[in-house]
Each structure stands twice: as structure tokens, then as C-alpha cells.
Backbone as a ProteinNet text record, in pm:
[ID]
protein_1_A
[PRIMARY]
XXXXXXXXXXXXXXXXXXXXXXXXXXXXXXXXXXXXXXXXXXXXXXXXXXXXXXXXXXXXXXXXXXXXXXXXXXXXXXXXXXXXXXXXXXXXXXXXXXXXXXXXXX
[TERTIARY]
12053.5	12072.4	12217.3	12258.6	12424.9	12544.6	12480.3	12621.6	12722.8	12812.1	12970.1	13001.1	12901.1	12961.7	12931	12861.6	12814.5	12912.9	13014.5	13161.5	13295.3	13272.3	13362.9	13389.6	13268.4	13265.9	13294.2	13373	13432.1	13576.9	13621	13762.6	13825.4	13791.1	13796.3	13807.1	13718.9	13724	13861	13900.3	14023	14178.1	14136.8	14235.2	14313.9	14199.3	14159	14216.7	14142.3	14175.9	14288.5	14296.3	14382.7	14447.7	14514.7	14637.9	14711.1	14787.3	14864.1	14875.8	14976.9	14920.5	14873.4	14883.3	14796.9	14623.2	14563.4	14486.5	14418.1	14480.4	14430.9	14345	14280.2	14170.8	14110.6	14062.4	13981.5	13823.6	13807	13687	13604	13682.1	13640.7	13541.8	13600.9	13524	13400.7	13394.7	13311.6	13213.3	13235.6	13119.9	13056.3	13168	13121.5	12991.1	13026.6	12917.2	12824.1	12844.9	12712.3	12635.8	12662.2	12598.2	12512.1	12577.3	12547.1	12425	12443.6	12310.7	12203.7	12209.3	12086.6	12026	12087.1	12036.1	11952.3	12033.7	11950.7	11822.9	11841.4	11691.7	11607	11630.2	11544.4	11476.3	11554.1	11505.8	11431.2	11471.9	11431.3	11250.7	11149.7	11039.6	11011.4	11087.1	11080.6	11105.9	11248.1	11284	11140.8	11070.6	10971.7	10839.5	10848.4	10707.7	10734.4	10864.6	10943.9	10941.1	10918.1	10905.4	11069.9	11136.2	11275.5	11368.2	11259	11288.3	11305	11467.3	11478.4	11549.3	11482.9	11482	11636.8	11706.5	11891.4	11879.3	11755.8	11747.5	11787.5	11724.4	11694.3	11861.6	11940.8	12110.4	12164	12142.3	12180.9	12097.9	12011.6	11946.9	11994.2	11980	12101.3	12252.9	12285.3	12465	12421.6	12336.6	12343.2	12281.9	12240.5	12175.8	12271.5	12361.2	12499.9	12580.1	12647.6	12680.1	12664.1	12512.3	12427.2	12459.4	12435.4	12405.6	12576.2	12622.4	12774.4	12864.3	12827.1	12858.5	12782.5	12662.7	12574.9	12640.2	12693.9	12744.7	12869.6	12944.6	13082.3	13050	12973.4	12972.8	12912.5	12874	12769.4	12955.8	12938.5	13074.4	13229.6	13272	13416.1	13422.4	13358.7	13379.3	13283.2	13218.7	13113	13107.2	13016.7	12966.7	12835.4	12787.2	12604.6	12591.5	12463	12466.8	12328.9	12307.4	12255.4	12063.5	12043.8	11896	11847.4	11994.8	12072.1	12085.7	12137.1	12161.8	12059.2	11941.8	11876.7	11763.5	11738.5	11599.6	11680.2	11820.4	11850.1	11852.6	11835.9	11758.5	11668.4	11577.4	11447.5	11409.7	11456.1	11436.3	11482.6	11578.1	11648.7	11542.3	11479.3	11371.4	11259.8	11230.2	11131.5	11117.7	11263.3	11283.6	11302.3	11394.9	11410.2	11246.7	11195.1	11051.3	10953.9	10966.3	10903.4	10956.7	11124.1	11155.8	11118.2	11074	11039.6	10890.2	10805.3	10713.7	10655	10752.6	10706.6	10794.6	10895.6	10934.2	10888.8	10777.3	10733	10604.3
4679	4821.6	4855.4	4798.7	4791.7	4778.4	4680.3	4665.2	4581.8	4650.8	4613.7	4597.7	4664.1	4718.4	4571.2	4480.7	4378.6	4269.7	4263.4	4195.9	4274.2	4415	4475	4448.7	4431.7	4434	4279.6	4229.9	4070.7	4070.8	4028.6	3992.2	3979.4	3837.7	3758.6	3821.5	3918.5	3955.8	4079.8	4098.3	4203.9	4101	4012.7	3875.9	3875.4	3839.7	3770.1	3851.1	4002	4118.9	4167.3	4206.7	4349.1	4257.1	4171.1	4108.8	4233.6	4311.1	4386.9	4415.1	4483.7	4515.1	4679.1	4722.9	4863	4850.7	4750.8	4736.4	4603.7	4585.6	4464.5	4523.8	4659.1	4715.6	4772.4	4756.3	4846.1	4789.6	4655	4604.3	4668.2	4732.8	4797.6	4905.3	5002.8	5061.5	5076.6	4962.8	4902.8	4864.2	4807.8	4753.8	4843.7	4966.1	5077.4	5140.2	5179.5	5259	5174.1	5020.1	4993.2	4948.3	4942.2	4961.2	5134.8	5208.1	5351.3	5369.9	5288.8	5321.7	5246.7	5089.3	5015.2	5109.3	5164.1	5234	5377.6	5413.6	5555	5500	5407.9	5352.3	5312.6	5210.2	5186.7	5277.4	5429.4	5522	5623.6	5656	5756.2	5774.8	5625.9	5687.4	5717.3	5696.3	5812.6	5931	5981	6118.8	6217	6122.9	6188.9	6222.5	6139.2	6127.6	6269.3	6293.6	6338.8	6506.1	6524.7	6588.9	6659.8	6588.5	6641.6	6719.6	6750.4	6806.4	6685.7	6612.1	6521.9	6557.6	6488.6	6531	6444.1	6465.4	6445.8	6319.5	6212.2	6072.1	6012.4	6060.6	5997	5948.8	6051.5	6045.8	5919.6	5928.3	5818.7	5716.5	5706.6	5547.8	5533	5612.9	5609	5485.2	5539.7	5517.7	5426.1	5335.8	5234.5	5086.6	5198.7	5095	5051	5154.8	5109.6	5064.9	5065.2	4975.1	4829.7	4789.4	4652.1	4639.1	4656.3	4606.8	4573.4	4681.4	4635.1	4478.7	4504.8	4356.6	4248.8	4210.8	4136.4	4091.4	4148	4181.2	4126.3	4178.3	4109.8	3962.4	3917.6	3799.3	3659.4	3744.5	3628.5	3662.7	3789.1	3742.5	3729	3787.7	3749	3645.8	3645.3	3589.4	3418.9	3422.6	3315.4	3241.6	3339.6	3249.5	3209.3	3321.2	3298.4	3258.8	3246.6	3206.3	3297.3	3335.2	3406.2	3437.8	3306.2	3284.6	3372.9	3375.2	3395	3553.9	3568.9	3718.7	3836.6	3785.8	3835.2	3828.5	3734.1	3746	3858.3	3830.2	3959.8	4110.3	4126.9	4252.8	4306.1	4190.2	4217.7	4236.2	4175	4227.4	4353.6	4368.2	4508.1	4627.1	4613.4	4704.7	4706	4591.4	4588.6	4683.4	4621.1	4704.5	4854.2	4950.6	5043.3	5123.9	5058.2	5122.7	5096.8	4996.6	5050.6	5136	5135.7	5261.5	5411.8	5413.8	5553.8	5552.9	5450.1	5469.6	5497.1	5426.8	5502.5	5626.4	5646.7	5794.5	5968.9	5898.2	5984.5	6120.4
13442.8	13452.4	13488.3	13569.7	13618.4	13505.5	13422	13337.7	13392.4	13340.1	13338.6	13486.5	13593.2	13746	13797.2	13732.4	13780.7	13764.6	13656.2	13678.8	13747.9	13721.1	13803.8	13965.4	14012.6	14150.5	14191.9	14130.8	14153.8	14170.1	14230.4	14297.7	14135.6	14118.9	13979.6	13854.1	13862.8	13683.9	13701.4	13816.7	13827.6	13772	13867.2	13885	13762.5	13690.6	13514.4	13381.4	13413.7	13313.3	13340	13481.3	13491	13627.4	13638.9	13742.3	13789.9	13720.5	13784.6	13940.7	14032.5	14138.4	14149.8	14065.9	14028.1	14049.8	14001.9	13994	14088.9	14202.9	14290.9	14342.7	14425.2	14466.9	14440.4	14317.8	14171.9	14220.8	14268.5	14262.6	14361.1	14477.3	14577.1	14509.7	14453	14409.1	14307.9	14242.9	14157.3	14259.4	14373.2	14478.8	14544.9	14553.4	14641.9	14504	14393.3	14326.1	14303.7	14280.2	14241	14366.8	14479.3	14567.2	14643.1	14546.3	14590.2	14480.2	14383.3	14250.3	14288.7	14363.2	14378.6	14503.1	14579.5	14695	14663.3	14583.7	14476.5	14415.1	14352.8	14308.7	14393.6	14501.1	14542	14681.1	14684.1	14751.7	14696.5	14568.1	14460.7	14512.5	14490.6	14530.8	14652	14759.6	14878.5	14897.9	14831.2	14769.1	14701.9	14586.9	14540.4	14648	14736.7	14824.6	14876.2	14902.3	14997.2	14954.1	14826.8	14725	14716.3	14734.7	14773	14860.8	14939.9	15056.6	15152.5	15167.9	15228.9	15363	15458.4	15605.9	15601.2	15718.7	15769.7	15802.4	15843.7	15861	15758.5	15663.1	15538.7	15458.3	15468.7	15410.9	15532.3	15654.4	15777.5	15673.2	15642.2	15571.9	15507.7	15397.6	15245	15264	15359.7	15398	15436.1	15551.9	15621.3	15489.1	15424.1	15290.6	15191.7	15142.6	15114.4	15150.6	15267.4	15375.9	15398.3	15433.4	15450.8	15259.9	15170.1	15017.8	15000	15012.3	15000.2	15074	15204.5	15282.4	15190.7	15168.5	15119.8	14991.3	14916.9	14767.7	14768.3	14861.2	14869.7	14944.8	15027.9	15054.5	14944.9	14824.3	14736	14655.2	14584.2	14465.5	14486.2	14614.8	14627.8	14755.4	14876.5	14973.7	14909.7	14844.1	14784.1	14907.3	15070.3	15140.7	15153	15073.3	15002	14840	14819.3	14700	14624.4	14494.5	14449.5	14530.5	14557.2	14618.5	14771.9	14854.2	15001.7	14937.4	14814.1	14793.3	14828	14686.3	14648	14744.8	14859.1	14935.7	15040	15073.7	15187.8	15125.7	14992.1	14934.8	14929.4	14895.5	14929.2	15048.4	15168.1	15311.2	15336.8	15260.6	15312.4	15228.1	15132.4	15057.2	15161.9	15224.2	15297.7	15455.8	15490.9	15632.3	15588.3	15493	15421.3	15426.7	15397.8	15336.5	15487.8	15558.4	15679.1	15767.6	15779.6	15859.6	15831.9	15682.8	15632.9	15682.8	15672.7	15718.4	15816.7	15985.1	16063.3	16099.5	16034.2	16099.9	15990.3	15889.3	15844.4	15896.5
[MASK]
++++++++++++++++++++++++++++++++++++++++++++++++++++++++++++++++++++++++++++++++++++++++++++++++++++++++++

């Protein structure tokens, strides 16, 4: 679903394509949106529960979810101190904790 945001958000593919120093902190922002879209999705069916009338907690989760996904993200593709297996289960925890904090402060 990501695309392109999924090599953008690499140190490396900046390195590789676009060396310049114009473009040495481009990846930043590539990490920042596609961490702002997996967080949109995987909140979206709370939004709906929510019927869109989303209570002021809910934007504090948002951010702390982008935040936690972003660190996580930069540690598997530029810092490579995790590895895809290390990635993807601390996502799934983070969907998990995400979805019980809504649950009990609903």
C-alpha cells in the first residue's frame, strides 16, 4: 500500500539516487508520512466506532503512535539494529496495546 515511501524512508536509497547535500534529510520526511499513514489505518476503525466524533485522547494516541512506529522504522532500515521479524512483531504489539487503550478509556 505504501509504495515508493517504503524505499524513501531509507538513509540508502537517498545515498544512492539523490547524494547531493540538498537532499541528505529527505528520508526524514518519507519516515515521518509513512508512519503518519500506517497510524491512519490502523486507527481509521476506531474513528468509525467513534463515528467521528473523536474525543482529544484519541489525537494524544495518534501522535504517540507515530512517534513509537517512526523510532521502530528507523531502527530496522537506517540504524539496522532490528531486523524485519523484531520489526514487524513490535507492530503488532503496538496494534495491540493501541486497541486496548481505546478500549478501556472508551
Amino acid at each position: 500500500m505504501q509504495g515508493i515511501l517504503a524505499s524513501f524512508k531509507q538513509k540508502s536509497w537517498w545515498v544512492s539516487n539523490s547524494p547531493e547535500e540538498l537532499y541528505k534529510y529527505d528520508w526524514i520526511i518519507s519516515l515521518v508520512m509513512h508512519c503518519i499513514s500506517w497510524s491512519f489505518c490502523i486507527m481509521f476503525p476506531i474513528m468509525v466506532w467513534y463515528r467521528f466524533a473523536i474525543p482529544l485522547w484519541f489525537l494524544f494516541v495518534f501522535v504517540i503512535n507515530v512517534v513509537i512506529h517512526c523510532i521502530i522504522d528507523h531502527l530496522k532500515a537506517n540504524s539496522q539494529k532490528i531486523n524485519l521479524v523484531a520489526d514487524q512483531l513490535c507492530h503488532i504489539i503496538q496494534i495491540i496495546f493501541t486497541f486496548t487503550v481505546f478500549l478501556l478509556l472508551r
